[in-house]
C-alpha positions as CSV (number, residue, x, y, z in Angstrom):
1,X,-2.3,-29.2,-155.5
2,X,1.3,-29.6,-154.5
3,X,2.2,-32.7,-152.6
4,X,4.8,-31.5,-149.7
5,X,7.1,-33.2,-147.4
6,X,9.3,-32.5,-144.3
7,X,12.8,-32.9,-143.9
8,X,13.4,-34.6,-140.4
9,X,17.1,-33.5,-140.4
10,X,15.8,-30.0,-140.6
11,X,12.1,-29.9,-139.4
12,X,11.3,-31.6,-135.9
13,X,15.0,-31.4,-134.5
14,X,13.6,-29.6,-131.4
15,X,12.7,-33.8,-130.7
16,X,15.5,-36.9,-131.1
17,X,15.7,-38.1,-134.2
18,X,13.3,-41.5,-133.6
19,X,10.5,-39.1,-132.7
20,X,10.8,-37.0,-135.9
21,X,9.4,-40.0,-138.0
22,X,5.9,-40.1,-135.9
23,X,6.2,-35.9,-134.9
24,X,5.9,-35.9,-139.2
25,X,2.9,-38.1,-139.6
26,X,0.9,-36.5,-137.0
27,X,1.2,-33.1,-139.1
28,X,-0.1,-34.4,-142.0
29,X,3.4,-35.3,-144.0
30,X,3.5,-38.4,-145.7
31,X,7.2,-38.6,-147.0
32,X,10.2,-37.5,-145.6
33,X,13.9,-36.4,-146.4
34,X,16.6,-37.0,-144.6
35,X,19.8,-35.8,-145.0
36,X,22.5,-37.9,-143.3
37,X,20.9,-41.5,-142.3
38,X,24.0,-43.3,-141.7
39,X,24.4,-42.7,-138.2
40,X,22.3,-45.3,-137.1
41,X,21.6,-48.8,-139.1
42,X,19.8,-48.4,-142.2
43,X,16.9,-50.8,-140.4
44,X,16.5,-49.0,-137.4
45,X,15.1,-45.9,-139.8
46,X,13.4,-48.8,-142.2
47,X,11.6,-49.4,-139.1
48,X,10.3,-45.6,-137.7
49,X,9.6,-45.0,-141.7
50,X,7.6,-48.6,-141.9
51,X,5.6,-47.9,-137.9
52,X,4.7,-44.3,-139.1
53,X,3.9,-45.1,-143.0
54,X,6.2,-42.6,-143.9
55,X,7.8,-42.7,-147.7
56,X,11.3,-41.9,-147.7
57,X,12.3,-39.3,-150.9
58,X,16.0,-38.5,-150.3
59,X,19.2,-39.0,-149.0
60,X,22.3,-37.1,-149.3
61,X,25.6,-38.3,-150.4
62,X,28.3,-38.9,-150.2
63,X,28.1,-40.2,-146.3
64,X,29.9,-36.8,-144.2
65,X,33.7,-37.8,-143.1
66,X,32.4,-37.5,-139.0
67,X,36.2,-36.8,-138.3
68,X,36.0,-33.2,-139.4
69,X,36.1,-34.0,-143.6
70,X,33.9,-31.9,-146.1
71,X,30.4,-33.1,-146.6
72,X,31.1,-33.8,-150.1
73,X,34.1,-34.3,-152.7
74,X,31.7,-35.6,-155.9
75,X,33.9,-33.1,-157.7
76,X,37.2,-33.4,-156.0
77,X,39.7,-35.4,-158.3
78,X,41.6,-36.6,-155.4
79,X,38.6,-38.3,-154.0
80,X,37.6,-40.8,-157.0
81,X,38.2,-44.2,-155.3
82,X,37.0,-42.5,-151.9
83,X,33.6,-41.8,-154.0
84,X,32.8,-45.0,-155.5
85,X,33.7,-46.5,-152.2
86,X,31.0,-44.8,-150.2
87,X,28.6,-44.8,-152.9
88,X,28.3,-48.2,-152.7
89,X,27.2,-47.9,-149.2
90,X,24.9,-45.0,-149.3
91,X,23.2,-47.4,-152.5
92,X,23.0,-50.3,-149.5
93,X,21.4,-47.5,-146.9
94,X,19.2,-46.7,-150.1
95,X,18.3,-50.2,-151.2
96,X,16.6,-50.6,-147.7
97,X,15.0,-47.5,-147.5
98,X,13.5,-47.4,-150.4
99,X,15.2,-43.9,-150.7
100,X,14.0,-42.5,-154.0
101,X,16.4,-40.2,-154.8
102,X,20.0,-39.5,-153.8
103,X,21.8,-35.9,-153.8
104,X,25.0,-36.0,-154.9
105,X,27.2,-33.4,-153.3
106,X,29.5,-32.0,-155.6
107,X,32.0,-30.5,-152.3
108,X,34.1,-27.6,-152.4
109,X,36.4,-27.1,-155.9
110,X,36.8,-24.9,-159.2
111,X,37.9,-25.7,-162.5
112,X,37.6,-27.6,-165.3
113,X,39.1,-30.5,-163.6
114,X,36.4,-30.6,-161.0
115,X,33.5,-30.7,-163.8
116,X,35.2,-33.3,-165.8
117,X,35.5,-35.5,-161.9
118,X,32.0,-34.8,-161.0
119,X,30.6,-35.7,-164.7
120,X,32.5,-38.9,-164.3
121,X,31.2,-39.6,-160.7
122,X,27.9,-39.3,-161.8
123,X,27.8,-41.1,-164.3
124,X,29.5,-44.0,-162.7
125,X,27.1,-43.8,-160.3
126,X,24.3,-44.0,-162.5
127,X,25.5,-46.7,-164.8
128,X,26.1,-48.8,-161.2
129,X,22.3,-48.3,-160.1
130,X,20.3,-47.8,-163.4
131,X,17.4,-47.9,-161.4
132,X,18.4,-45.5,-158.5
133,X,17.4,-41.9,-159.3
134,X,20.1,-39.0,-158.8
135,X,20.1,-35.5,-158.2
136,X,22.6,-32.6,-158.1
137,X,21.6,-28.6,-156.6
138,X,23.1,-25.6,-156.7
139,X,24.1,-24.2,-153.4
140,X,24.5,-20.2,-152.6
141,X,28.5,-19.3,-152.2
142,X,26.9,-17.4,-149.2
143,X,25.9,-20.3,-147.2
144,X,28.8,-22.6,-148.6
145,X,31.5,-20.5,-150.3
146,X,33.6,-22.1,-152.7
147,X,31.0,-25.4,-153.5
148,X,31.6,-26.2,-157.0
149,X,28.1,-26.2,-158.1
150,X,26.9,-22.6,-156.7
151,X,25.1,-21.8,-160.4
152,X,21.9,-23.4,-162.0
153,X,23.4,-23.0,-165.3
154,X,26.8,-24.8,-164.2
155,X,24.2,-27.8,-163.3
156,X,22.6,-27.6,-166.3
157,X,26.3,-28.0,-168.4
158,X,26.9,-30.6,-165.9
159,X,23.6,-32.3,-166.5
160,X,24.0,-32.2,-170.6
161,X,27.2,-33.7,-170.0
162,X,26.0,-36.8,-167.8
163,X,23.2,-37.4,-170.0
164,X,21.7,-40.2,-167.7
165,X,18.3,-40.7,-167.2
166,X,18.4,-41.3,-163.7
167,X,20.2,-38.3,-162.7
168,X,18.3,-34.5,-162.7
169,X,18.4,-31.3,-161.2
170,X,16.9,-30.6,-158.1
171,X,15.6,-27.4,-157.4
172,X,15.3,-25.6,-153.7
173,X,13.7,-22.1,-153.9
174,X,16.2,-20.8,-150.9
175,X,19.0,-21.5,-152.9
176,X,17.9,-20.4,-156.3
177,X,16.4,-16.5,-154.7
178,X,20.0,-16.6,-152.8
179,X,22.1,-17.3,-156.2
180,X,20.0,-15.6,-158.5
181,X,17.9,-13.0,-156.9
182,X,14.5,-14.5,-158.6
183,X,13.8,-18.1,-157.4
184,X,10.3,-17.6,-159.4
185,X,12.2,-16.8,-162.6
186,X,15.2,-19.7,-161.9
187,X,11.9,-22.2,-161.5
188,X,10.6,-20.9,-165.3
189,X,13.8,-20.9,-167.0
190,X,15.0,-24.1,-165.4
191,X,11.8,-26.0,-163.9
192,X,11.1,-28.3,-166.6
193,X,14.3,-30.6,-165.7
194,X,13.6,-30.9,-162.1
195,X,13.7,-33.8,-160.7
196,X,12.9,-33.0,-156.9
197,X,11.7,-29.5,-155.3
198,X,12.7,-28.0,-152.1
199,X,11.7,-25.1,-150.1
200,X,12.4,-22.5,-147.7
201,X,12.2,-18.9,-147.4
202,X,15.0,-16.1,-148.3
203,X,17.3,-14.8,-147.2
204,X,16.5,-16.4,-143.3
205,X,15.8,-20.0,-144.7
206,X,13.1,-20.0,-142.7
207,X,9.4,-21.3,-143.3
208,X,7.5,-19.7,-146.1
209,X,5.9,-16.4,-145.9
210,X,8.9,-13.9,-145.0
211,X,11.3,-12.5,-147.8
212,X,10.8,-11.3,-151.3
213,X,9.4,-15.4,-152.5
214,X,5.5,-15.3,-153.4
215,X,5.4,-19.1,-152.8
216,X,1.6,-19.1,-153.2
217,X,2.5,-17.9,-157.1
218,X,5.6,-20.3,-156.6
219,X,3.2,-23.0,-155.9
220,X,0.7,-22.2,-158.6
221,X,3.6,-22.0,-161.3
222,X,5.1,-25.8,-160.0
223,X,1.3,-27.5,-160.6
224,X,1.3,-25.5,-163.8
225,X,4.6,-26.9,-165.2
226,X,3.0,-30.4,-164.8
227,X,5.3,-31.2,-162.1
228,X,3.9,-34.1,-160.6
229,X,7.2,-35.1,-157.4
230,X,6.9,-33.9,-154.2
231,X,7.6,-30.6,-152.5
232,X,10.0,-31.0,-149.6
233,X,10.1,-28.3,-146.9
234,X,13.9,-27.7,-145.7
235,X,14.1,-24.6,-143.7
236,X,14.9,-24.1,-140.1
237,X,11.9,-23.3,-138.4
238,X,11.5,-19.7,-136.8
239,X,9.1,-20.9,-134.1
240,X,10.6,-23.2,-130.8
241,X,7.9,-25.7,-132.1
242,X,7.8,-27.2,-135.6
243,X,4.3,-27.4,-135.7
244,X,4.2,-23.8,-135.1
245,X,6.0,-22.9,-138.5
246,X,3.0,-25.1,-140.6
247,X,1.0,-22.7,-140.9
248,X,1.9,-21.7,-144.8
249,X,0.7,-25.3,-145.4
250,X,-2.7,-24.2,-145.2
């Protein structure tokens, strides 16, 4: 039986951000993602995670320039030192919340140049925190044209090339029926590195049970594969009330 968890920077956002933490528990959810905590002080989330005994799965990085930069630049040679800079404060944002993973955005870049920076950022990110776990995703040109990573075989070439423990692919069903048309088939060719497992409907991105994904067979396929992490629900709900959209949890 899969294990699933909300993403507060996606689920709940109809309430302020402090009330996502206990809006989560009180619909069953255990752990929760969040994308961007760095808003606020690391302890002020330690403490709504802590009050609601919520377990906190991942975090995205690198931390979004608020100014008006890209999200992320893991790939953009220009931004090396920029990288390792930040990274050292998304691993002290991490260290207190017991984040256990951390996506690394790759940002928006082509070439060879790109691959060789984000290889190198990852794996000077992994070698830093041995013990902090990694993940890279695949993003749909559709939703964010020209990302580097936009192919679950590029992440794959990546990935060889890292060759880090800590560091795996993480695998969102939205994403893989947007880029490759089959997010049942993308999960059997590619499932067995996954590190972390997202969801959301396609093409709206909404909660499961619209669009061509059978995420009943999805599900059954996961718990086959001897997938044992958690499933994180990231889709913007169709309903005014989160609570509303649950209903495929049942």
């Amino acid at each position: 039986m899969p294990r699933f968890a909300a993403n507060i920077s996606m689920l709940f956002a109809e309430l302020p951000y402090p009330d996502r933490f206990q809006a989560a528990a009180a619909a069953g959810f255990e752990a929760v993602e969040i994308l961007y905590p760095y808003e606020l002080a690391a302890k002020e989330t330690q403490r709504a995670l802590l009050a609601h005994g919520l377990e906190l799965l991942l975090i995205n990085a690198p931390p979004p320039n608020y100014t008006g930069g890209m999200p992320g630049y893991a790939a953009l040679p220009e931004g090396v030192d920029r990288f390792q800079r930040d990274i050292r404060r998304v691993l002290r944002y991490a260290e207190v919340l017991k984040a256990g993973k951390i996506h690394v955005m790759a940002g928006y870049t082509k070439g060879a140049a790109a691959q060789r920076t984000f290889v190198q950022n990852l794996q000077w990110a992994a070698d830093r925190a041995p013990e902090q776990h990694f993940t890279i995703e695949p993003l749909n040109s559709g939703d964010q044209p020209g990302y580097f990573l936009d192919d679950y075989n590029l992440a794959m070439a990546v990935l060889e090339e890292v060759d880090r423990p800590n560091v795996g692919l993480q695998y969102d069903a939205y994403h893989a029926q947007m880029i490759h048309g089959d997010a049942a088939k993308v999960w059997e060719i590619f499932g067995r590195h996954a590190a972390h497992v997202q969801i959301g409907a396609a093409p709206g991105r909404c909660e499961p049970g619209t669009g061509p994904v059978d995420f009943q067979e999805l599900f059954a396929a996961i718990d086959a594969s001897g997938y044992d992490g958690w499933i994180s629900a990231e889709y913007t709900p169709s309903t005014r009330r989160t609570e509303d959209s649950l209903g495929w949890m049942r």
